[in-house]
Phi, psi and omega in degrees: 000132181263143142246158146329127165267166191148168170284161161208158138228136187210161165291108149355346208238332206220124186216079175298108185250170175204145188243087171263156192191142169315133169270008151271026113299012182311127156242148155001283206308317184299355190255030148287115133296156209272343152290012178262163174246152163265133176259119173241152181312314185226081201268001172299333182273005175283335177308316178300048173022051191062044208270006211256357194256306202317339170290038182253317172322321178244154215287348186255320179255036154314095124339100137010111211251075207239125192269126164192109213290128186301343168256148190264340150297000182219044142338294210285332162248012154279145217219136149248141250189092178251014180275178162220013185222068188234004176296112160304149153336114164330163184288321185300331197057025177279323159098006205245188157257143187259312164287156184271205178226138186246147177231127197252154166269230178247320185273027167091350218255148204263105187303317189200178216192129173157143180331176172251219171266153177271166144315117144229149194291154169282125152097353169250297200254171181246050154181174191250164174250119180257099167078247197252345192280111148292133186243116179294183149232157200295142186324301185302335144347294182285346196251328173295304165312310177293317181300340184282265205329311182311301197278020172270292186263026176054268206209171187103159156292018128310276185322311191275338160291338152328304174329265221291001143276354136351109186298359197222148172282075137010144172188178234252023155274312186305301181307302183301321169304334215257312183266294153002315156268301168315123205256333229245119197290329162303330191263306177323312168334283198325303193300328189292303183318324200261016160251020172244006146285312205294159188272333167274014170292161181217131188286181223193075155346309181261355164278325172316289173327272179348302226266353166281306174299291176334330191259323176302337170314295179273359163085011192268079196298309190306315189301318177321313183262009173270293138017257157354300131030251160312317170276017097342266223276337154296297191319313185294319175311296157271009179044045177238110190278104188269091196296318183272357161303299192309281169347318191292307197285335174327295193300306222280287166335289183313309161333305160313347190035046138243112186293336209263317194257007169277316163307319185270020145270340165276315181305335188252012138302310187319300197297290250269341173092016173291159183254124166274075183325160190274343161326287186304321189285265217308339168298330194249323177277349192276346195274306165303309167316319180270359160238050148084010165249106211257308179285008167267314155319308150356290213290295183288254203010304180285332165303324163334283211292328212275285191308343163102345186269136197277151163290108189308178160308301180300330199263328168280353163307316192263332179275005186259333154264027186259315195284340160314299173295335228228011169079025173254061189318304169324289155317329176267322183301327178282351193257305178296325173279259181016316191260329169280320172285325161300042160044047155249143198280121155304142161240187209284000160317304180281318180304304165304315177315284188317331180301295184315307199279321186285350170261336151331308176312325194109320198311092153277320165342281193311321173337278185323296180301310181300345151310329241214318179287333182282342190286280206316318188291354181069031176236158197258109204298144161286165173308336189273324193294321175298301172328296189299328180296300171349320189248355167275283203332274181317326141328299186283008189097340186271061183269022168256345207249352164321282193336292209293309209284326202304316185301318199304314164327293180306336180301300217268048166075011198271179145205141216305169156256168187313292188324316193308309176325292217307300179310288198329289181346291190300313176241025139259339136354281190279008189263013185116309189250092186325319219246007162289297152003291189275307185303315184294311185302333178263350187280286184305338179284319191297322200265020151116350194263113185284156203258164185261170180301333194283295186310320170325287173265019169295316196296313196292237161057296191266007123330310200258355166291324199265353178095017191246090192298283205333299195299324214277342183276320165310315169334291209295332184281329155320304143285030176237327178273313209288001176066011177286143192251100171305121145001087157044266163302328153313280184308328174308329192265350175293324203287320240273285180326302212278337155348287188302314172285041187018044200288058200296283195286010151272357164265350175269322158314304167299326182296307182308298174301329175283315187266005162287352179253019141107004170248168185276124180292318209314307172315310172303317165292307169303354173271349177287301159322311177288339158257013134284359144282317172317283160348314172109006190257134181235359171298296191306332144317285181303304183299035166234309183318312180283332188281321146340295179282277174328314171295342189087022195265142138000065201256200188241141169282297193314310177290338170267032149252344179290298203300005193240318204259349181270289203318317191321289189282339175281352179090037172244081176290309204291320162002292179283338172277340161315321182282328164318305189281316147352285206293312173292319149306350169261012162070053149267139179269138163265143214236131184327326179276354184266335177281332192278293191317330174266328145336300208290334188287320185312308191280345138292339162313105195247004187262111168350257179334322160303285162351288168315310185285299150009271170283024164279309165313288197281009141312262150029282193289356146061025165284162187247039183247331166309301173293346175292324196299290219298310186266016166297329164287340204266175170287189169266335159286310171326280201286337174080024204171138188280160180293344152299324193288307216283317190310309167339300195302330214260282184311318164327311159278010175284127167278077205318319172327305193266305192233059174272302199289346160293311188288328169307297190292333180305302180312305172296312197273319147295332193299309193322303228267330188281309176321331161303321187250023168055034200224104183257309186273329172290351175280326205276332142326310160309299195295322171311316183272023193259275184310293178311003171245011167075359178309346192191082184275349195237021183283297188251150171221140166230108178223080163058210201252047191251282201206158192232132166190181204226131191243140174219028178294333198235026226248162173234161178290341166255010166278302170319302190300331212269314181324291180323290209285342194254349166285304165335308194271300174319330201257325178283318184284312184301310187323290177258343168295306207239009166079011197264139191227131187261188191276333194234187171199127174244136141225122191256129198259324187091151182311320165317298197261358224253344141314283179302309181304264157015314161275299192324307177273339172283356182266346180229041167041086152269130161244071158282124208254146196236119178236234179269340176233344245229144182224096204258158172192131147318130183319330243239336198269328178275357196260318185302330186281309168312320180295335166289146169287349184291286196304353156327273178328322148301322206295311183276329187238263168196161214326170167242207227269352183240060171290283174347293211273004186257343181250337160326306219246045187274323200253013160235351172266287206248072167301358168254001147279031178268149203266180164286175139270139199229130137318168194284001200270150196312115183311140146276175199293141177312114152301311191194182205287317204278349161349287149295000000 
């Protein structure tokens, strides 16, 4: 209800009003009668002709109305009343007052007169009606009324039914102002949810942001993305983008390091067709990059490049070392021009990176020019930067050009580290070059640095390579005060030296020492021992063998089969045989071939005394080739079998799988020894059961009645001879027994042996033509030649007497049939005769 301002005089105390009004207009204001009087609380400010009702205009500052009637029966309708809008609408919808309003004194008389107030609805309309006049109301009014309500009820169907009595029509000015002032992020929630009922809502960029910094405040990740959300589905609803809201939660999320829900919010910008700013791109690849995904960091990158947003400064800072590192060279190159043709300076960040990963790389070239560039550009290359070119250089073998960057440093103030030292040393060491090596090494003791066990044993190491007893020993003595404990590999390669140098006892010292720092020796000594078998020295073997024992170290059964097989071949049978019996007591087995080898030693053997120790030895190996020997010599009352069977019985048990190439050597070496030993017939019984057991399956050939022949090329020289005459005797029986003659007859023999048959066979006027490997004779001429009784008489019984003398000189035509030293491994198959 309004008054007129103006003078009046009335009583102050008592103020009587009468309402005449249309009746489709009923109010409130009617449950008055117009003879009651109002009583007001301060009726002193009324002399202004009610000047005290304009606060009514704006919604906070309304007064308090308080009505209250002179008669005390009608107590019961006093109402206090900030509405100015409770009137319904007319049948008409105009919604006004039609009468006029009279305002009385005590003595009836009308002070004043004028229309009233219109209806207005809560929540529809935005101003009041003064008379005729619409009056709005102030913003700041309305944004204070909304901040009051909001910081009363927070949240809830409270808060929003307060919301919805509202006296004023609200708008998304009122809500942003509103969310400004309100601190607190839930009761801020409430109010954008509950004006996003409304029907004048609109989205609003900058109530996102607000209400996004605010949740980022608190660190309330979930509301972020819940949110986030919500404008998704706002956005869409309305075909309103909020770009610096979307951007924002991107950045906040990315910060936050949660990688999971910030992508799948930058992805569901991407689809949503929103623009992603280069801030949010740098944000999401520094996120990824610190968590160890470089090829997701990419992935957005190329997307960048897709969507078309150009690259900042900072985004080329961050992808040309991420991309450097990660080993896309190509890419950080293109990216470092690029950046340099947009008039952007690299800074020395970048310059390094590319420096490293290209020297990493092998680039060394390009290295270098970025470098050089990094130079041009007035920047003063780093301690790290120099380090790194130092150790690509100095990797790749290119230690003069190390050398030169190593001065530049020092030129440019630096001074080297411990590592640098270390790398210099270290490849020029193994490169060779000792004495650069030894100058860096005494440069790093000046400049404070102990050197590590490792530098230590690069220097000894590539000493004792190059043969340098003195220095290397100086080394080992140098890390031994310096309180460093040498390596493994030190001592090895230390032992390894004084080895070579035939040090025993400074190697025996060293040995001693090695093994007080707590390693196992056994090894080390035997490797010491193997190279004074190699060598060839077997004095110096056996004594480092006995200084061995006396320490209690250890050895291996392979090396005392080597050192048995060295003694072997130098003639130290008694030597050897202590060794043997080692070697057999430590329930090492000896093998047909270890046994044939010391055979082999018997058949050359022309020395009485040797001979005993010889079959003293192959007593000793407790082989059962041995007990085969003894009874092959023996009678037939004896052996209880004729000597074909027994031979039979004895190959029957080799196992051919394993020692067919052992048992072909066995086989040869015996032929030798029985041929030596004039047991003609017990050899040619071996080569038989030889051949029937396939040992020498391609020795004879027979094709049809063209050509016949005998191959002895792989052969030992009394295994040919013996080969030659019972292959003879075979060919003289199919001949004349069944009549069959072939046209040619061969025995290829090889340049080695072709001799000795060819005398063998010239003693009983043979006629075989002797060509270079080849020993040939027509059928018709060999059937004729089998028909003398001399050669009957070779053929069956035995050689003739100059035989003798042709197996006399077995150790001057073939001096290379002694056997070697052989290893445990199965031997290859016999090549020839000179084998033995």
């Amino acid at each position: 209800m309004i008054f007129r301002s103006g003078r009046c005089q009335f009583n102050p105390r008592i103020l009587y009003f009468r309402l005449t009004q249309n009746p489709s207009s009923r109010s409130p204001f009617h449950t008055f009668s117009s003879q009651n009087p109002i009583s007001f609380t301060n009726a002193a400010n009324c002399c202004n002709k009610f000047d005290w009702f304009s606060s009514i205009i704006g919604v906070n500052s309304v007064s308090p109305i308080f009505f209250m009637s002179k008669n005390p029966s009608y107590e019961r309708n006093i109402s206090l009343f900030r509405s100015y809008c409770s009137v319904e609408k007319s049948d008409d919808g105009s919604g006004e007052w039609t009468d006029e309003i009279e305002y009385l004194d005590e003595s009836g008389s009308i002070i004043y007169s004028g229309k009233g107030l219109r209806s207005v609805e809560p929540g529809v309309d935005d101003h009041v009606m003064v008379g005729e006049l619409k009056k709005p109301f102030l913003n700041a009014s309305a944004v204070a009324k909304i901040v009051e309500v909001v910081k009363r009820w927070k949240w809830g169907p409270e808060l929003e039914t307060q919301l919805d009595k509202l006296q004023f029509l609200p708008n998304m000015t009122h809500i942003t102002q509103a969310l400004k002032i309100i601190n607190e992020s839930d009761a801020s929630l409430s109010l954008l949810r509950w004006a996003k009922r409304q029907s004048w809502y609109s989205p609003s960029d900058e109530c996102y942001i607000m209400l996004f910094d605010r949740l980022n405040r608190d660190r309330d990740f979930n509301g972020i993305q819940s949110l986030f959300d919500e404008m998704i589905q706002d956005s869409s609803n309305n075909g309103v983008s909020s770009f610096s809201a979307y951007n924002r939660v991107i950045q906040y999320l990315a910060k936050a390091e949660k990688l999971e829900v910030s992508f799948c919010c930058f992805k569901k910008a991407q689809e949503s067709g929103y623009k992603v700013d280069t801030q949010t791109y740098n944000a999401l690849m520094t996120l990824f990059l610190h968590k160890g995904l470089p090829f997701k960091a990419f992935e957005i990158y190329e997307s960048m490049e897709v969507a078309g947003c150009l690259l900042d400064e900072s985004t080329y800072e961050l992808m040309i070392p991420s991309l450097a590192k990660s080993g896309r060279l190509d890419a950080a190159s293109k990216l470092f021009q690029e950046m340099k043709e947009r008039k952007l300076r690299p800074s020395l960040s970048v310059f390094a990176s590319l420096v490293d990963s290209m020297g990493k790389a092998g680039r060394l070239d390009a290295s270098i020019k970025v470098y050089m560039e990094a130079q041009g550009c007035g920047l003063r290359p780093s301690a790290t930067m120099y380090v790194s070119l130092i150790e690509s250089f100095a990797k790749a073998g290119k230690l003069d050009s190390a050398l030169r960057l190593w001065d530049d440093m020092k030129k440019a103030g630096y001074r080297p580290n411990f590592g640098l030292y270390t790398l210099i040393i270290e490849s020029h060491a193994k490169s060779g070059k000792l004495e650069i090596a030894m100058s860096t090494f005494k440069d790093m003791e000046k400049a404070g640095f102990l050197p590590t066990p490792s530098t230590y044993s690069s220097l000894l190491e590539m000493h004792a390579a190059s043969g340098q007893v003195d220095s290397a020993m100086r080394l080992y003595n140098s890390m031994a005060n310096a309180g460093l404990r040498p390596g493994l590999s030190t001592y090895t390669a230390l032992l390894t030296l004084l080895a070579n140098k035939k040090l025993v006892d400074v190697a025996a010292k060293v040995l001693l020492e090695m093994k007080s720092m707590g390693f196992l020796i056994d090894v080390s000594a035997s490797d010491v021992l193997m190279v004074y078998i190699k060598d060839g020295s077997v004095d110096l073997a056996l004594k480092w063998l006995r200084f061995m024992g006396s320490s209690g170290i250890r050895t291996n059964n392979f090396i005392i089969r080597q050192l048995f097989e060295s003694c072997m071949k130098h003639g130290l049978f008694e030597s050897a045989k202590p060794l043997l019996e080692t070697y057999v007591n430590s329930a090492a087995k000896v093998d047909l071939i270890l046994y044939t080898s010391i055979l082999a030693h018997l058949v050359r053997c022309q020395d009485e005394q040797n001979e005993r120790h010889l079959m003293s030895i192959l007593s000793t190996t407790k082989h059962k080739a041995h007990e085969f020997m003894c009874g092959l010599f023996t009678g037939p009352e004896q052996r209880k079998q004729p000597v074909l069977s027994f031979v039979r019985e004895f190959f029957q048990g080799i196992d051919y799988e394993l020692e067919e190439g052992a048992a072909r050597y066995f086989v040869n070496v015996l032929l030798n020894y029985l041929v030596l030993m004039g047991q003609i017939n017990r050899a040619r019984c071996v080569w038989k059961v030889a051949y029937e057991n396939k040992l020498f399956p391609k020795a004879i050939v027979f094709d049809q009645q063209i050509a016949w022949s005998l191959d002895v090329r792989n052969l030992s020289v009394g295994a040919a001879l013996v080969a030659v005459v019972h292959t003879l005797h075979r060919f003289r029986k199919r001949m004349l027994y069944y009549g069959v003659v072939p046209r040619r007859i061969k025995l290829v023999t090889g340049p080695t042996l072709k001799i000795v048959v060819a005398q063998m066979l010239s003693s009983v006027e043979s006629p075989f033509e002797v060509s270079k490997v080849v020993l040939r004779a027509p059928g018709d001429s060999v059937m004729e030649w089998f028909k003398k009784p001399i050669v009957q008489q070779f053929l069956l019984n035995e050689m003739p007497s100059r035989a003798d003398i042709l197996m006399h000189k077995l150790n001057i035509l073939f001096p290379s049939s002694a056997p070697e030293v052989r290893s445990l491994s199965p031997p290859k198959p016999l090549m020839s005769g000179k084998a033995l």
